[in-house]
C-alpha positions in Angstrom: -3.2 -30.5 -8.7 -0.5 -27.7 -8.8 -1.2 -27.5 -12.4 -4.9 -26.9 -12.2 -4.1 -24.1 -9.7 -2.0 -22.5 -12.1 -4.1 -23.1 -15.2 -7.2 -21.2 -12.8 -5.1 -18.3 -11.9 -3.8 -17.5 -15.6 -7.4 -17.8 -16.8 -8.4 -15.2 -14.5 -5.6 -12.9 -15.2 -6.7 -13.0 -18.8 -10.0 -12.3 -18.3 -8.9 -9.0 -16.6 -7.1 -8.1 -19.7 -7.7 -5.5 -22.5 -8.9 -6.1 -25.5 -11.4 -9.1 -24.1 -14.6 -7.2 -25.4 -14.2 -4.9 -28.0 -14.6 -1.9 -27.9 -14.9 -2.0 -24.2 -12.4 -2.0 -21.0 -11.1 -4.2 -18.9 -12.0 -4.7 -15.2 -9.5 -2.6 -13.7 -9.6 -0.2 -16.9 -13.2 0.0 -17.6 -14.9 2.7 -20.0 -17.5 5.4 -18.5 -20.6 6.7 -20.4 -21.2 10.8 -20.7 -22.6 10.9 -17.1 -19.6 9.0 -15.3 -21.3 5.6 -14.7 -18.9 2.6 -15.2 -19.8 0.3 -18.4 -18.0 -3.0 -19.0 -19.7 -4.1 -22.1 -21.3 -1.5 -24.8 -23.4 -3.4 -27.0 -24.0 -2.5 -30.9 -27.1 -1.7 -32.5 -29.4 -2.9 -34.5 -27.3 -3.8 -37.4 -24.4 -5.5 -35.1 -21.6 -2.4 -35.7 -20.5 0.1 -33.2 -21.5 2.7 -34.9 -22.2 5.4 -32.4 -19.9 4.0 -29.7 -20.7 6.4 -26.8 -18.6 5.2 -23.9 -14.9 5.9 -23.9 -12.3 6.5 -21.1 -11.9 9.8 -21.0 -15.7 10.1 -19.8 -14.4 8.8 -16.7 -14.1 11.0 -13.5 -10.2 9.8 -12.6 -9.3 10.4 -16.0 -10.8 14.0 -16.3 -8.3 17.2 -15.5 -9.3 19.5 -12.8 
């Protein structure tokens, strides 16, 4: 039973990691959009490529400069 517990908790560490959707955040690290709002998952277009990938992390309001 201790196993399971432990086998649980590392898969949801690793969900919270970088890198699981591409090219988007993480949970605690997510990317914004142009207007600030929080987006997990950007998905492509038509043609399945990111071509005009418009969310990024610098978009966000805690990683702006005053």
């Amino acid at each position: 039973m201790r196993y399971v517990g432990l086998a649980a908790a590392l898969l949801v560490l690793a969900s919270c990691s970088e890198g699981r959707y591409e090219p988007g955040g993480s949970f605690f690290d997510p990317l914004c959009m142009p207007d600030g709002s929080v987006v997990y998952y950007e998905y492509p277009n038509k043609d399945g490529k990111y071509d005009e990938v418009r969310a990024n992390k610098q978009n966000c309001p805690w990683y702006k400069k005053p």
